[in-house]
C-alpha positions as CSV (number, residue, x, y, z in Angstrom):
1,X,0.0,0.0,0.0
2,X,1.3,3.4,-0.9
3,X,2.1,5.9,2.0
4,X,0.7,8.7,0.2
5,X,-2.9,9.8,0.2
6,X,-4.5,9.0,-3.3
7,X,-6.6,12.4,-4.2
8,X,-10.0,11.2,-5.3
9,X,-10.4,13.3,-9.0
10,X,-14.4,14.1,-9.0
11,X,-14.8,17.4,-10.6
12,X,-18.2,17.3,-10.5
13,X,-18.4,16.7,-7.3
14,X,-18.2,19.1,-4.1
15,X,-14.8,19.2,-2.9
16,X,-16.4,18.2,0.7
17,X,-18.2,15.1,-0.7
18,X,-14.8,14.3,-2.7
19,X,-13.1,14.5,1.0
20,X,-15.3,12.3,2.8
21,X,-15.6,9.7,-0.2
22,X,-11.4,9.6,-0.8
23,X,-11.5,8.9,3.7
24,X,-14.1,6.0,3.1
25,X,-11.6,4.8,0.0
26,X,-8.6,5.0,2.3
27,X,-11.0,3.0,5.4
28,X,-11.9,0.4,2.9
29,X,-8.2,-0.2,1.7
30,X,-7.4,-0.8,5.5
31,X,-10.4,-3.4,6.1
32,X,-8.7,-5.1,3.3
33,X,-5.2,-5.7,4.0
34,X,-6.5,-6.6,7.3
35,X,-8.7,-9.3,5.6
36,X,-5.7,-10.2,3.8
37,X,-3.2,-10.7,6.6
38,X,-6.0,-12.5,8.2
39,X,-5.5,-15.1,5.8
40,X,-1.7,-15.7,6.4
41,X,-1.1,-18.9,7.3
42,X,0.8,-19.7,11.0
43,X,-0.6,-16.6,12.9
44,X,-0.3,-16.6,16.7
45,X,-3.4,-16.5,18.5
46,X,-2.4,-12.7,20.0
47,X,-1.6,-11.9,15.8
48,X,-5.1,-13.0,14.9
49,X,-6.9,-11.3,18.1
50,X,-4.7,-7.7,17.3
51,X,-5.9,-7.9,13.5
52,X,-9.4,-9.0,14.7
53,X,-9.6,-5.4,17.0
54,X,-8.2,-3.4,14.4
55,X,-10.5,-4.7,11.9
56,X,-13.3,-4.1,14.2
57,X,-12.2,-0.4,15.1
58,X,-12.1,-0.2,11.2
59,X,-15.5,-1.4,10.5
60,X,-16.2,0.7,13.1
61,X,-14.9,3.8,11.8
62,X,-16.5,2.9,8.5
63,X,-19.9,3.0,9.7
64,X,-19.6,6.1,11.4
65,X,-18.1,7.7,8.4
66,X,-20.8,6.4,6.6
67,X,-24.0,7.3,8.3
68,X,-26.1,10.1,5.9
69,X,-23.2,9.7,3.2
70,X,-26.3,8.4,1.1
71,X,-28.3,12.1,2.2
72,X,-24.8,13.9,1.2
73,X,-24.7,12.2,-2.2
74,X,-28.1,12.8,-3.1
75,X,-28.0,16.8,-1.8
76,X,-24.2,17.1,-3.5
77,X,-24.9,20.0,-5.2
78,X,-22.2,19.1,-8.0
79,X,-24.0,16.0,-8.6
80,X,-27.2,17.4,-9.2
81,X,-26.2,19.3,-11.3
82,X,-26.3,16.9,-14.1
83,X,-22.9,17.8,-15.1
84,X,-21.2,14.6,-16.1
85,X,-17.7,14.9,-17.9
86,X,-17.3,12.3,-20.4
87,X,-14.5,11.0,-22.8
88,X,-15.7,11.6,-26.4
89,X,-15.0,8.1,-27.2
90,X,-17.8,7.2,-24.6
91,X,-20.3,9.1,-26.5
C-alpha cells in the first residue's frame, strides 16, 4: 500500500463530498489488508486477536463515516447538477 494519500479526481463533485468519499476509499483499503493478513497462514493466537480489534475499530470507523453519506450524495450539489464529464469516445 502506498504511503501517500491517493486524491479522489471528481470534478463534478463538491470538494467536501470528494473528502469524505477519498477517507471512506482509504478506510476500505485498510479493512482489506486486514482481511488479507487475516489469511496468512501460521498466525499466533495474540496476531489473529490484534488484527481482529483493528479490523473491528475499522468497520467501526467505516460506519460512522458512513452514516447520511447516502443524504450527502443525493443533496451534493455538484452532482445534481447533471454535469457529467465524459470522454468523447464514450459518446
Amino acid at each position: 500500500m502506498s504511503t501517500g494519500k491517493r486524491r479522489l479526481k471528481a470534478p463534478y463533485l463538491s470538494p467536501g463530498t470528494v473528502t469524505l468519499l477519498a477517507e471512506l476509499g482509504e478506510e476500505c483499503q485498510r479493512v482489506l489488508k486486514l482481511l488479507a493478513q487475516l489469511e496468512i497462514p501460521g498466525l499466533k493466537e495474540t496476531q489473529v486477536e490484534g488484527l481482529l480489534g483493528e479490523l473491528s475499530a475499522a468497520i467501526l470507523h467505516m460506519h460512522e463515516h458512513t452514516r447520511g453519506l447516502d443524504t450527502i450524495l443525493d443533496e451534493d450539489p455538484g452532482a445534481s447538477t447533471g454535469v457529467v464529464q465524459t470522454s468523447p469516445g464514450n459518446v
